[in-house]
C-alpha positions, 0 to 999 in steps of 0.5 A, spaced: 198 532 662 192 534 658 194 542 660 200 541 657 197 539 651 192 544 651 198 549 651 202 546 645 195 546 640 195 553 643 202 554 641 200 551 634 194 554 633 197 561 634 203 560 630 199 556 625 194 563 624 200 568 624 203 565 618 196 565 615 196 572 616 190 571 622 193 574 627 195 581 625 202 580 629 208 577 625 211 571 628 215 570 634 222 570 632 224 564 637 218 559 633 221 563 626 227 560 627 225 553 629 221 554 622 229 555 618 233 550 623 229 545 620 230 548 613 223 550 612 222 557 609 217 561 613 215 566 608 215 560 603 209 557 608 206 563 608 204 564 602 204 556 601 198 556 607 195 564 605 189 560 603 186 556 609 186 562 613 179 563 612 178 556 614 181 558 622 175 563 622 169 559 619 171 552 621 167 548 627 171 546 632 176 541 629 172 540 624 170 542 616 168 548 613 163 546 609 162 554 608 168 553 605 166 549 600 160 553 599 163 559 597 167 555 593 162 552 588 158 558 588 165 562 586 165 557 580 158 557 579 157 563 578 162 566 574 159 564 568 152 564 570 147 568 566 140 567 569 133 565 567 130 570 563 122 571 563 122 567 556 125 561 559 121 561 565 114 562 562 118 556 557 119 552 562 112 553 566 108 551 559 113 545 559 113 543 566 105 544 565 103 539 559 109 534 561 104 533 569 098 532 564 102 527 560 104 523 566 097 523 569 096 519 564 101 514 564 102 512 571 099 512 578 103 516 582 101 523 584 103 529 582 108 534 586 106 539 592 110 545 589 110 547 582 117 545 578 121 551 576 127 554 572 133 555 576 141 558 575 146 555 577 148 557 583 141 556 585 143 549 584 148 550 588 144 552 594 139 548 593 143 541 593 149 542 597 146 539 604 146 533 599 153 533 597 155 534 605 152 529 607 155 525 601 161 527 602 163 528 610 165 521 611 171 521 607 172 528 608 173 525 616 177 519 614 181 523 610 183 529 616 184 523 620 190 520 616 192 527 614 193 528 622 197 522 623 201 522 617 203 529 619 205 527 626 208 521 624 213 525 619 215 531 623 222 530 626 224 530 634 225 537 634 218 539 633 215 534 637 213 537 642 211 544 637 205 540 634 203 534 640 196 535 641 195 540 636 190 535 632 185 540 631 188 545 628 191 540 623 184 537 622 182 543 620 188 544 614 186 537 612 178 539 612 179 545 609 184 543 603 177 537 602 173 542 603 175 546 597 176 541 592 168 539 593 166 546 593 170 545 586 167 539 583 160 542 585 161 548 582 164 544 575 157 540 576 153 546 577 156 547 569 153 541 566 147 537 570 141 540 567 135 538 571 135 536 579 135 529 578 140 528 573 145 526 577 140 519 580 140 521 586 135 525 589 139 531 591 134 536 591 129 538 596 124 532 597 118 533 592 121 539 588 123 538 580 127 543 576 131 545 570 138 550 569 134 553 562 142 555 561 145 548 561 139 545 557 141 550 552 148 547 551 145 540 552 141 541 546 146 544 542 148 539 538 142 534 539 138 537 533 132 537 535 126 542 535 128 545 542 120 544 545 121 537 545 127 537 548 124 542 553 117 537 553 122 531 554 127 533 559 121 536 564 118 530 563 123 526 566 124 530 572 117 530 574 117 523 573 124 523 577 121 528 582 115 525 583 117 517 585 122 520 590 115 524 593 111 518 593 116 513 595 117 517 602 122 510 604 126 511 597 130 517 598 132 515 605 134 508 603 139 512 597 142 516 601 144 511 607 147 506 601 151 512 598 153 514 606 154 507 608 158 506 602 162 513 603 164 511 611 167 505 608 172 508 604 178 508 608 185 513 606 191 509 603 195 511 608 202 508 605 201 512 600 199 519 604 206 517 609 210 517 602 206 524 600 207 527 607 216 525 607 217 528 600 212 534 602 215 540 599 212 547 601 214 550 595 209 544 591 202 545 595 199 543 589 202 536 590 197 535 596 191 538 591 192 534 585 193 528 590 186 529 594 183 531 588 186 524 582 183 519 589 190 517 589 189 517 596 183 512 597 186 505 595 181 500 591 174 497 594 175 492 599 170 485 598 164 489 602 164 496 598 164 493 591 158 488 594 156 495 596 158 498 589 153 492 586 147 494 590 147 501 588 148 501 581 142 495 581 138 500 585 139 507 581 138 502 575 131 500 578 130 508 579 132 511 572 130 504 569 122 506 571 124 513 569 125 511 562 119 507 560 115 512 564 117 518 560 117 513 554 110 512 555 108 520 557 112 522 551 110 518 546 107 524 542 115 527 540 118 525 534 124 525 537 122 523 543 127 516 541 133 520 539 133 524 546 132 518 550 138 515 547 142 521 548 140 522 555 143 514 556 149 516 553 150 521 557 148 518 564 152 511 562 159 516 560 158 522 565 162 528 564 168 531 567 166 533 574 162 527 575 169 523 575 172 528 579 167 526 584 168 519 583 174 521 584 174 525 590 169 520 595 171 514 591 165 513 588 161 513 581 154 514 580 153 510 574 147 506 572 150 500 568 144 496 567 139 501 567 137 498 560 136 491 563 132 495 569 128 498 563 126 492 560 124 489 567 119 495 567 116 494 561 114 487 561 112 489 568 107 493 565 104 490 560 103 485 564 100 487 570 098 495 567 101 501 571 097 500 578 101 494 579 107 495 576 107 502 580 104 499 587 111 495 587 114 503 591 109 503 596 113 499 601 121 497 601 119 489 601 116 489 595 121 493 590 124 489 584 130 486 586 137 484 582 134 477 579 127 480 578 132 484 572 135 478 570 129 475 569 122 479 571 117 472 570 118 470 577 115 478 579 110 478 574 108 471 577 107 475 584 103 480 582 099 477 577 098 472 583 096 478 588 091 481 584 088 474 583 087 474 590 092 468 591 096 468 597 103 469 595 108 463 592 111 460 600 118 460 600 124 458 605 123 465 609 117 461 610 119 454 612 124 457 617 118 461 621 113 456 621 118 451 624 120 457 629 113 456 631 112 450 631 119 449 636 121 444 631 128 448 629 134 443 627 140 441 633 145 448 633 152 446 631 156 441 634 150 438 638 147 433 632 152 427 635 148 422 639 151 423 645 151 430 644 146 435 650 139 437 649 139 444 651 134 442 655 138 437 659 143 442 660 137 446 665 133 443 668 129 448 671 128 450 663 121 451 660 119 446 655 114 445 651 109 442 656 111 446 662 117 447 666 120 440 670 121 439 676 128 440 679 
């Protein structure tokens, strides 16, 4: 039997990269005619499916061009791309240099390894994609999955036994068509982000900071403030950015998983991709497109993913909530230092286009909605126990700030004003619970607080208590 399904993915396959125009022979007239009987124009299909032709060549086996993607977003990144000149890098150069002497001066964590640099678009593009793949690959996987089974569950009896077993290859048209439009969404981002981390994840190359000089050119279009500040205050947010990620090595770890995790949860609406399947038609390939791209085939979050969502969104605020009031500290000196920060808030709270077509695509939107509040929550940190104290809370994950301490920072501030006064730490249930562990003192397990209910011990009497084992 599996011989037998080896044959028909191979028979698929074949017929599939004939009329993608791969196999350099024409169709076999018998498989063309099972093409018309059905009411399907072969022609129609070929020039339907031209483009996945390079995805049989590239694809991994059964899985998704990510070279495709690549290509993509390099294509569009680079149409319009006009390079940094060797006025905007020495620009830049001076900026990164005075906004490190800036930070020194404001926090405790260490300056990078590598010097910042001014980067094109497509080398945003390079840089970050390993990111955005890794991001992305779970509902990529989710999607050719669904795509697979709705494509074999809506192919009529008479071609069964054409596509049984030809799994691979439908993986592949499925991973490539989401292969393409992240490749898009990313290359439309490439237009707009203007530093490596303006995004809230780190999805630069560990310790490395940069600015797309092009795009801060369009970003400060309309600011009207003096560009040098703006320069000034941009490179000094993206050292601070750049710099809490080098420190905190657990930090981007504990980014990515979450935004992974939350990604493998997505699932696709399965009800609504059989409908799009059954009134499929070839000479409107856009449809499948405009689908996949809207997010109309990911259904709403469940309960678990928007507890997720919320955890998330606490945990960018935390991070860009620290960003803000360290780079109001550092550029403190800029006149229109206010004016800057506020926009660069409007801008992360409202995103641009391709943000939401990301959102869209993985079903989720890298929005710090309390970002504000996370501020605040740093600032009284800061006046209250000073930078070290405040800056020391990244050295380890157990001692972040959690969701309440943004709601209200008197309970932290307390901690580390304890911690610094030699104090032990204010003991809670956590602690109640392990000196009674230790102590052999744990309440009866549910169903046994009756009285004629059974000792644990009772029930083995070769069971090793407190004073030893019993005899039998």
């Amino acid at each position: 039997m599996a011989d037998d399904d080896r044959n028909s993915e191979d028979d698929f396959e074949q017929l599939l990269r004939q009329l993608f125009g791969g196999a350099g022979v024409s169709p076999d007239p018998e498989q063309l005619e099972q093409l018309r009987a059905l009411g399907v124009d072969p022609a129609m299909m070929q020039n339907m499916m031209a483009q996945l032709h390079a995805a049989f060549k590239d694809a991994p086996e059964g899985g998704i061009s990510w070279d495709l993607a690549k290509r993509q977003a390099l294509h569009t990144a680079n149409q319009s791309d006009r390079g940094v000149t060797g006025g905007q890098r020495g620009e830049f150069d001076q900026a990164f240099a005075l906004a490190t002497l800036w930070l020194g001066e404001v926090t405790a964590i260490s300056d990078l390894a590598a010097p910042a640099q001014a980067i094109t678009r497509g080398g945003w593009v390079e840089a970050t994609l390993p990111v955005w793949q890794e991001l992305a690959e779970p509902v990529a996987t989710s999607i050719a999955d669904a795509m697979t089974e709705a494509m074999r569950s809506q192919a009529p009896e008479e071609m069964q036994q054409l596509i049984q077993g030809a799994g691979r290859a439908m993986r592949t048209i499925a991973g490539s068509l989401f292969a393409t439009q992240l490749g898009q969404v990313i290359g439309q981002l490439s237009l707009q982000v203007v530093s490596g981390g303006d995004v809230g994840i780190p999805i630069m190359p560990a310790g490395q900071a940069a600015i797309l000089p092009q795009n801060f050119a369009d970003f400060g279009r309309d600011l009207q403030v003096p560009e040098d500040q703006l320069a000034l205050y941009l490179a000094t947010r993206e050292l601070a950015h750049a710099r809490l990620f080098r420190h905190a090595k657990w930090l981007r770890l504990h980014v990515i998983a979450q935004v992974s995790g939350f990604a493998r949860g997505v699932h696709v609406d399965t009800d609504a991709l059989a409908d799009l399947a059954s009134r499929f038609d070839p000479a409107n390939p856009d449809e499948l497109r405009e689908a996949l791209q809207s997010g109309a085939l990911l259904p709403s979050h469940s309960e678990a993913q928007t507890e997720a969502l919320t955890r998330l969104e606490n945990l960018l605020a935390t991070i860009e909530g620290w960003v803000e009031v360290v780079t109001a500290d550092a550029t403190a000196r800029l006149p229109s230092a206010d004016r800057i920060a506020e926009a660069v808030r409007r801008r992360r709270a409202v995103g641009g286009p391709a943000e939401k077509a990301l959102g869209s695509l993985v079903g989720l939107e890298l929005r710090p909605r309390r970002m504000r509040e996370a501020a605040a929550m740093w600032r009284a940190v800061t006046e209250a126990v000073g930078v070290a104290g405040r800056d020391g809370l990244w050295d380890y994950p157990d001692l972040m700030p959690q969701a309440s301490d943004i709601d209200d920072p008197s309970a932290l501030i307390e901690r580390l004003r304890a911690h610094s006064r030699g104090e032990a730490p204010a003991r809670d249930e956590m602690d109640d619970a392990l000196d009674a562990l230790l102590r052999g003192d744990l309440p009866p397990a549910q169903g046994e607080d009756g009285p004629d209910a059974m000792n644990a011990d009772d029930a083995d009497p070769g069971h090793d208590g407190p004073e030893g084992p019993r005899p039998v």
